[in-house]
N, C-alpha and C positions, 0 to 999 in steps of 0.2 A: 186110725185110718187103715183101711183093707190097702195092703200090697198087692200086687200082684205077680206072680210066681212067673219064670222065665218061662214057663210054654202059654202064655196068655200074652205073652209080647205080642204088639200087633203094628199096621205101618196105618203113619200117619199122612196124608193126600194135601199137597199142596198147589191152589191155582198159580198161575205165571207171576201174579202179582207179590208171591211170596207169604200171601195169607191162607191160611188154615179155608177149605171148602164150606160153604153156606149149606143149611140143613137143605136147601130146595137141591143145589147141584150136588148132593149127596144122595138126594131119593132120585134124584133124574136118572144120575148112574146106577142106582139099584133099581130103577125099573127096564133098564135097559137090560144087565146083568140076567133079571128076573125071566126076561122074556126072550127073546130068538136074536142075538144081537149079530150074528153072522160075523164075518170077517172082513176086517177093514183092506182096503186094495195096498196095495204095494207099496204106492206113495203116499199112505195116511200114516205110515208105522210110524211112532217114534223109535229114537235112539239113544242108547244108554250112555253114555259118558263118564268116565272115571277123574275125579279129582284130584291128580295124587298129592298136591301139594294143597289141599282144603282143611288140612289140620294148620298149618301154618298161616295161612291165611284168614282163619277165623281168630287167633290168636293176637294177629297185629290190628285186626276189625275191633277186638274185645278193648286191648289195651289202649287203642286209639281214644275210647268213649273215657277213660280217667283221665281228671284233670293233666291240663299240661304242667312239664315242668315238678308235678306231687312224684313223691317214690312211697312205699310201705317202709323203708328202710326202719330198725327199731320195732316193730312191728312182730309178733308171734300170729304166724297163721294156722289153726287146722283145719282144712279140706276136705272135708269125708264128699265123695265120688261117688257113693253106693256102689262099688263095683261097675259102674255101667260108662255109659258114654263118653264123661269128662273124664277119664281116670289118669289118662297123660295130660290132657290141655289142662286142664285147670291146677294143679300144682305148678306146671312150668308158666305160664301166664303170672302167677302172683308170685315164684320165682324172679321174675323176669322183672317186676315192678320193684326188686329188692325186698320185699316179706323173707323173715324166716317160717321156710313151710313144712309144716306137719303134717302128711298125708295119711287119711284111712279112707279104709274101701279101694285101693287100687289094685286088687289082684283079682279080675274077673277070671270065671274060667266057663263062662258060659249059660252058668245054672245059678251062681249066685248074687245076680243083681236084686237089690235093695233089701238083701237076704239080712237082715239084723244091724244094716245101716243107713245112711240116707237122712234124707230129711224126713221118711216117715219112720222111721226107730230110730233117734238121736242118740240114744245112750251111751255108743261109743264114743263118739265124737264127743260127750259132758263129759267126759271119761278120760281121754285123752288131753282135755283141755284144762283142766284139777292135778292130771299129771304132770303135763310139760309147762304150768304155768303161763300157756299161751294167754295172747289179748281179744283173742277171737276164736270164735268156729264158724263156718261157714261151711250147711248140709245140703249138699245135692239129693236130686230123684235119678232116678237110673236113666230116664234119659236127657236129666239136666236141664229143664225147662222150668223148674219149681226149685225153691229155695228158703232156707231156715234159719236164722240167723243166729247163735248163743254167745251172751255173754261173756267176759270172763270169768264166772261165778258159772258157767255152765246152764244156766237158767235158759230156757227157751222164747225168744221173739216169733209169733207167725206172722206170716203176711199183713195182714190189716196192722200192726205195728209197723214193719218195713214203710208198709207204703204211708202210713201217720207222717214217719220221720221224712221220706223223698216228697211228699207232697207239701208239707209246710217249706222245706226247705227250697223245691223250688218255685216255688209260688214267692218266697225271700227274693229270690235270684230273677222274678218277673220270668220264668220257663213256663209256669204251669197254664196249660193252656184254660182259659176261660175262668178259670181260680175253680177247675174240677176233676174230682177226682172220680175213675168210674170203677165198684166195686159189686158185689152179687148180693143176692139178698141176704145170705148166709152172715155178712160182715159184721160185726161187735157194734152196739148201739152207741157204744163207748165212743168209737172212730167216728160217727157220725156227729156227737158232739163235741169232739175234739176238733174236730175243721170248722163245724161251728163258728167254735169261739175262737177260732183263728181267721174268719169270715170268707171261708171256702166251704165248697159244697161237696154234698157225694150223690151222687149217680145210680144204682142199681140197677142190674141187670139180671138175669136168670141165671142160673147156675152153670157155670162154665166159662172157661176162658173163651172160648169162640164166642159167645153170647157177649162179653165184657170187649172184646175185640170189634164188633160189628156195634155196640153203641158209641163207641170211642170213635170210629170211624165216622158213623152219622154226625154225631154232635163236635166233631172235629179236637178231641180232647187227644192230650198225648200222655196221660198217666191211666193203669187202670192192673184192676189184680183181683185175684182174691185171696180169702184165709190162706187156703193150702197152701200158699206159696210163690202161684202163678202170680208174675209180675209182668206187664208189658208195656216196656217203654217205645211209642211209636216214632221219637227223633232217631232209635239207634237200630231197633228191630222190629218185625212183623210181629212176635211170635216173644215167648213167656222165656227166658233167658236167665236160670240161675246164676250164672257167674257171672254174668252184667250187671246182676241185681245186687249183688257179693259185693262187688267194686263200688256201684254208689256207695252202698251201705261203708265198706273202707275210708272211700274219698269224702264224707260227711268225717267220719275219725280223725282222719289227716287233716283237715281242714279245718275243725273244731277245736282240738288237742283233746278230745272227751274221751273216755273209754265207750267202750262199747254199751255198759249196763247202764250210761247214762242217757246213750241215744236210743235203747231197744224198746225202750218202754216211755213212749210217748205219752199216754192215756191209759186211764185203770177202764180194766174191763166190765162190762153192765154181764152180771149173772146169766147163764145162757145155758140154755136144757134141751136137749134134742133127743126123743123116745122113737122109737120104728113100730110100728102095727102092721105085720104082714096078714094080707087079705085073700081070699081063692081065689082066683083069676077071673075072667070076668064080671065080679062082682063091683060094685062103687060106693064102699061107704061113705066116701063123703057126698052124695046124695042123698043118705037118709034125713030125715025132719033131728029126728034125736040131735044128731052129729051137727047139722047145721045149727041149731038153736044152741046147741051145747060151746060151739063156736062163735056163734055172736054175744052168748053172756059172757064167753070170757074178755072179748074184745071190748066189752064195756066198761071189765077190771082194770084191765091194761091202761085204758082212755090216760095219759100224761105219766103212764108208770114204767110202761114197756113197749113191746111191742110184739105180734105173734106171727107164727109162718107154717101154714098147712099147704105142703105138698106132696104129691106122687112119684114115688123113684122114677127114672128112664129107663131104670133097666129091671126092677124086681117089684112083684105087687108087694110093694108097702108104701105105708102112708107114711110121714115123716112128720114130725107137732114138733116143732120148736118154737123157744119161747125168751124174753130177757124180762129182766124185770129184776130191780135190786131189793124187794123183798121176796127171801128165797122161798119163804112159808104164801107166798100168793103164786109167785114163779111154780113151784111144786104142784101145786092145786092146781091153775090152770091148766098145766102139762097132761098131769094126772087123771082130770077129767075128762078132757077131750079123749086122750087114748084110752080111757074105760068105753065110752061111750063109740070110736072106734072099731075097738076091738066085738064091742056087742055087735054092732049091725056087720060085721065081716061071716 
């Protein structure tokens, strides 16, 4: 997964309601932006406001959401930060619940968020967690909204695992609303036949937690995420909250007596292959006859094997062919095909 480097940091726009801006009130504001938008009068201006005590306060909001009366006590934590947002609150929060905590990534110095840690390069954090014999790791993103879970054995859980284990579990607990879970299309076939057969449903949505956010809110669901990481639980937050997702993840431990690498791995995953074909700009390969035929034989392969997903980045002309399928030698093929065929009409 591409990080991104600390001059690419950018702010993210939140409505009154506490949720992340909809694509419409996003282009409203960039057509405004775009065009002559003048100066708002005197008495339109908003006003900044300083929190100083918003570190503590998120702190006693976080710890509130763990079970009452549970401690980590007994417990080995390591915390990797990435350098970024969490790097105080989140060791003192799982301090604070009684964890013994192991912190990496807590020395930003400005330039190096998610610089060789985090939850998208975990290696130190497997690392640390092999050394201190810890029971846990637990990888933030630099701004802490995405979350990783590893084993004791250092082994890595993504998201679609997290949310496996939080979705059966509270759907046990009568929490999970509608017995559904709402994930992207991105999500392991695995996962969808894991709720399955625990007679719970998954959801899909477009690629993004904002997109996963807005069908949860239509269909009035409270669980929803994707791979990366992105978890959003709407009884406790608007918004995708690694360290809240950290603490279920804990308070299923505590509560279980399981170690970690028995809760992280819910479901074996359906083989899964994702190739990129970049195109010249205005161009549409997936318009041509070739591509499209070449795309509906393979979905004829798939018919009860797998399942396939041709899309276009948002942000770079390429085409994206992913595919699952638990024969790797037909997974291959289809993959294979379609990006030939692709890459010809580009």
């Amino acid at each position: 997964m591409t990080v991104p480097p600390h001059h690419d940091n950018g702010i993210k726009f939140f409505g009154p309601d506490g949720f992340k801006l909809s694509d419409v009130a996003e282009a409203e504001i960039e057509a405004l932006l775009e065009g002559d938008p003048g100066y708002a009068p005197a008495d339109r201006i908003g006003r900044a406001k300083r929190i100083d005590d918003g570190r503590f306060r998120y702190a006693e909001r976080v710890k509130s959401t763990f079970p009452s009366g549970q401690k980590l006590r007994g417990l080995k934590v390591v915390i990797d930060c990435a350098n970024g947002a969490a790097y105080r609150v989140a060791p003192e929060v799982l301090w604070e619940l009684g964890a013994e905590v192991i912190p990496v990534g807590v020395a930003p110095n400005g330039r190096n968020i998610n610089e060789g840690c985090g939850s998208t390069n975990p290696t130190a954090a497997a690392e640390t967690i092999i050394a201190h014999g810890a029971d846990i790791g637990i990888c933030l993103d630099g701004d802490a909204d995405r979350v990783m879970i590893l084993d004791e054995t250092g082994k890595v859980a993504d998201g679609d695992q997290i949310m496996a284990l939080m979705a059966t579990r509270w759907a046990a607990e009568g929490r999970l609303n509608h017995g559904t879970l709402v994930a992207t299309v991105m999500s392991n076939l695995g996962l969808e036949r894991h709720l399955e057969g625990q007679g719970l449903r998954l959801e899909r949505a477009a690629v993004g937690d904002r997109y996963v956010v807005e069908r949860m809110r239509e269909g009035g669901f409270n669980l929803g995420g994707e791979q990366s990481g992105h978890i959003v639980m709407t009884d406790f937050a608007t918004t995708g909250d690694g360290l809240l997702s950290g603490l279920q993840f804990l308070a299923a431990m505590v509560e279980s007596g399981k170690k970690a690498s028995e809760l992280a791995h819910s479901f074996e995953t359906v083989p899964q292959m994702l190739k990129n074909v970049r195109y010249e700009r205005g161009q549409d390969p997936l318009s041509a006859k070739s591509v499209k035929d070449a795309i509906a034989a393979a979905e004829a392969d798939l018919v009860g094997k797998g399942r396939l997903l041709i899309r276009k980045s948002g942000t770079e002309p390429l085409v994206r062919v992913m595919a699952e399928c638990e024969d790797p030698g037909l997974l291959a093929r289809v993959v294979d095909g379609i990006v030939a065929e692709v890459a010809a009409a580009s």
